[in-house]
C-alpha positions, 0 to 999 in steps of 0.5 A: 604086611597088607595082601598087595605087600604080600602078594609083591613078594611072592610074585617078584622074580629076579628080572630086572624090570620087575625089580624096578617096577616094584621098586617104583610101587614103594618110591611112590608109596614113599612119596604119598606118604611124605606129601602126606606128612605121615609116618612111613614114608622113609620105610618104603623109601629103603625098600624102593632103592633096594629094589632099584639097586638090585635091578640097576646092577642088572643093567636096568637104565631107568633104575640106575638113574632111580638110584642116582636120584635116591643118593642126590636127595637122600631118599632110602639111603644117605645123601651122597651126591658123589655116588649119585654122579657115579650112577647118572654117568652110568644110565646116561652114557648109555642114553637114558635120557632123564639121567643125561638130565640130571647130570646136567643139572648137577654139572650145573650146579655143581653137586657131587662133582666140579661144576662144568656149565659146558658139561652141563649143556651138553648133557642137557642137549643129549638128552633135549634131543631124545625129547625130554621135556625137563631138559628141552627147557633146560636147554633153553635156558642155556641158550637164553642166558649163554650157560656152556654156549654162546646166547642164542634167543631163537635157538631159547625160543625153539627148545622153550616152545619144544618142551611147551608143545609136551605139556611143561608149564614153566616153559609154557609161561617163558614161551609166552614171554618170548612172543609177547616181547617179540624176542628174536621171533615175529611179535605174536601177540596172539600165539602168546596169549594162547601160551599163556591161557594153556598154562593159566588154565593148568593152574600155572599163577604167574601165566594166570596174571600174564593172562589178566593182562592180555585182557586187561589190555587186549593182548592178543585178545579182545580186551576184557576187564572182566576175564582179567580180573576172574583170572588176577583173582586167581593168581592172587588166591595161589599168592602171586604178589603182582596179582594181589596189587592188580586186583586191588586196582581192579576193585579200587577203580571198578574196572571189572567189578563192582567197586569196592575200596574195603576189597582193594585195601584187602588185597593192597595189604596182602601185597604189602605183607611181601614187601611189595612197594606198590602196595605200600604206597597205595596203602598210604594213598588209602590213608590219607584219603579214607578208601577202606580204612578211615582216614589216617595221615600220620599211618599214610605217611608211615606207608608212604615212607615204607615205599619211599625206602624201597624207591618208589617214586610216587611215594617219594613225591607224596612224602615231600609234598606231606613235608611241604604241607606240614612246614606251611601248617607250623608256620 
């Protein structure tokens, strides 16, 4: 046993709050571990829930909802989504707000419990109201796509911009979107962009690749081909598939960098390898004109059917014309 293990068990007294609190020392320690990929992981896993659970018997809210965690995702104890119900409706009709959130979500989905999207709302709103931001987006997505209430894009707008004010990225990148696309609030171009750079700058890629297209464009922004393509090469290297086709145009044209096909091929087949039609059918383009790879008709032609497949426009009209230049070659 380490000295700080050590020195965890002789000072622990029977409080509820320092029962948690340890508790919370080993459920995190279990988590480093298993983010780690090393051994020891389910071990201070155990030792978080029963801590947890010797405290939430003595009431502690916050270690009811911990229990109720450890039994949804199995962590210290079998996986029993029931008894995690059982211990979220326990924290959350007292108004822990995190175990009102996750009620919500398991109405939602209907884990361990019949799925009741009303149900799931109105927990989410409880919980929304007390300034969780996990749950103010939640809440917004119910109001965005009408789950247990009816659609309301200005009340979506509202709780999405809530949670963003808190630091929540996903809501960031959704509350960028409202204002780009003017949904139910004043078009805002700039408010927009400002949403989307908080969330590029924490490292959010989809956020990174609506940055490059305000530059790319001038969205809210002065426009600016070489701040656009810094940040499409930043969701690009996280692996953001749109990203990857935006910097391959970026090099292919020179637009914000020194143009360069052999980089643009590069990034159309990272596309591509997703399953990406527009990266198939600029690939094809490569082929058939020699942009970074050496001229290759029939491997144009078998990109181009690649995008064709998936409805691909382009490519179709590329696939008829090869067709039509191939019967007039036989005659």
């Amino acid at each position: 046993m380490k000295p700080e293990e050590q020195y965890l068990r002789q000072t622990v007294s029977e409080t509820a709050e320092e029962h948690f609190l340890r508790g919370v020392y080993y459920y995190d320690k279990g988590l480093d571990a298993k983010d780690a990929e090393q051994d020891g992981a389910n071990a201070s896993f155990i030792e978080a829930f029963q801590c947890f659970l010797k405290a939430a018997d003595m009431g502690n809210l916050h270690a009811q909802n911990q229990v109720g965690i450890c039994y949804e995702f199995g962590l210290g104890v079998e996986k029993n989504c029931e008894k995690a119900i059982e211990w979220y409706t326990k924290a959350a009709t007292k108004g822990c707000a995190r175990a009102q959130n996750n009620l919500g979500c398991c109405y939602s989905s209907g884990e361990g419990v019949e799925q009741d999207m009303r149900e799931a709302f109105e927990w989410c709103r409880k919980a929304a109201k007390q300034g969780n931001a996990r749950a103010q987006y939640n809440l917004g997505i119910c109001y965005d796509e009408g789950i247990g209430v009816e659609k309301d894009a200005e009340q979506a707008v509202f709780w999405f911009k809530k949670s963003a004010e808190q630091g929540f990225l996903r809501t960031r990148k959704q509350t960028g979107f409202f204002f780009e696309l003017g949904c139910c609030v004043q078009k805002d171009p700039h408010q927009a962009f400002e949403w989307f750079l908080k969330s590029a700058e924490a490292g959010n890629a989809h956020a990174q690749k609506n940055l490059g297209d305000c530059y790319r464009r001038g969205t809210g922004t002065e426009q600016n081909y070489r701040k656009a393509f810094q940040w499409y090469s930043k969701a690009a290297s996280q692996g953001h598939v749109d990203a990857q086709v935006e910097l391959g145009d970026r090099f292919f044209y020179g637009q914000g960098v020194v143009q360069d096909y052999d980089q643009a091929f590069f990034w159309y087949r990272k596309a591509s390898d997703k399953g990406d039609m527009r990266a198939e059918n600029r690939i094809a383009y490569c082929y058939q004109n020699g942009y970074g790879v050496e001229k290759d008709e029939d491997a144009a032609m078998k990109w181009y059917l690649k995008a064709a497949k998936q409805g691909d426009e382009d490519a179709l009209l590329a696939v008829e014309l090869q067709c039509q230049l191939q019967r007039k070659r036989s005659v």
